[in-house]
C-alpha positions, 0 to 999 in steps of 0.5 A: 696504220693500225692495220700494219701494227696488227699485222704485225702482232698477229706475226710476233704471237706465232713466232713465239708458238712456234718456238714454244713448241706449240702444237704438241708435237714435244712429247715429253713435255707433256709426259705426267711425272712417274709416282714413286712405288709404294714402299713395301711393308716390311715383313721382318719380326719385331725384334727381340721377338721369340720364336713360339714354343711347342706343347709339353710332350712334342718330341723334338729331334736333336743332335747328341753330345759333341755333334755324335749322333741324333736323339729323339727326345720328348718331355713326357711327364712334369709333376710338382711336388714340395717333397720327393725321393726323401728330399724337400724343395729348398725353394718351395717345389720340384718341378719333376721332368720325364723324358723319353731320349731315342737314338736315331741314327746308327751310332750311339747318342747322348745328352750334352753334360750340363758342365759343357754348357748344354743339357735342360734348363728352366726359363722362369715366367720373368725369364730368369734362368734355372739350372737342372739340380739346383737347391735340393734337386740334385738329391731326388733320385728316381730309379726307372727314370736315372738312366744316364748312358749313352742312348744305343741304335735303334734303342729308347731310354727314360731319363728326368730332370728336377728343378727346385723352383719358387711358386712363381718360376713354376708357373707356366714355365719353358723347359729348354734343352741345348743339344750338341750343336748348342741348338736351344729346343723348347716346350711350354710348360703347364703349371699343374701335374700333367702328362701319361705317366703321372701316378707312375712317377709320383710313386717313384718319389714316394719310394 
């Protein structure tokens, strides 16, 4: 009897390998879980971040008044001043700015005019926007550099620019300019007198 009853046994524990899948013979059964692929680290900047400035006196080639022709335009010179061309800064000084505009293609550029939305402006340390010829800087005239015309072919002029500044805002300031296609270009601007022709304008101011 007891020899039946283990029999018996043995019979029902190979029936029920068999059903199982003993042997190994199923291969997805055991087949490991794929590991889910690491994320990629996300290459996008921070947001808000803003696009680095070049050195004061790197030209920058930009489109002309009204998408009409290219000008090659580097900020040349920056002196500050509290008095200049008979005029006192109304806000404690003048960031006076040379530049020198070229003409690139064949046909004649120009600066964007400021009442069009375009033209050089000053960002403060804090961000605050200055516009060229505010307070008393719109009365500081240089007569090497108050070109104004349209920039001829193959043709290169000096303009400035002068910004009526706190101490603050003067400090380590961006110079912005924003050019016919309203394409922003930027300089990082030094806080002290600084560029080749310093002496040259500071005597335009005396005059």
């Amino acid at each position: 009897m007891r020899t039946r009853v283990s029999a018996a046994t043995a019979v029902l524990l190979l029936a029920v390998l068999t059903a199982c899948g003993g042997g190994g013979d199923d291969k997805s059964a055991a087949k490991p879980e794929a590991s889910s692929p690491a994320a990629p680290a996300s290459s996008e900047e921070p947001a808000g971040q803003v696009e680095a400035s070049p050195k004061f006196g790197t030209p920058a080639r930009t489109t002309g008044d009204g998408g009409t022709g290219v000008l090659e335009i580097t900020p040349d010179t920056v002196v500050f001043v509290e008095e200049g061309g008979g005029e006192k800064a109304a806000n404690g000084m003048f960031a006076v700015v040379t530049m020198k505009d070229k003409a690139m293609t064949a046909v004649a550029a120009d600066e964007p005019a400021p009442i069009s939305g375009g033209g050089w402006k000053w960002m403060a340390p804090d961000g605050e926007m200055i516009d060229v010829g505010g307070g008393n800087g719109f009365n500081v005239v240089m007569e090497k550099y108050n070109n104004a015309d349209p920039v001829q072919p193959g043709a290169w002029q000096w303009r400035s620019q002068v910004f009526d500044l706190t101490a603050e805002q003067a400090k380590g300031g961006t110079l912005i300019y924003i050019d016919g296609e309203e394409k922003a270009h930027r300089w990082q601007m030094p806080s002290t007198d600084s560029g080749p022709n310093v002496a040259e304008v500071k005597k335009q101011l005396a005059s």
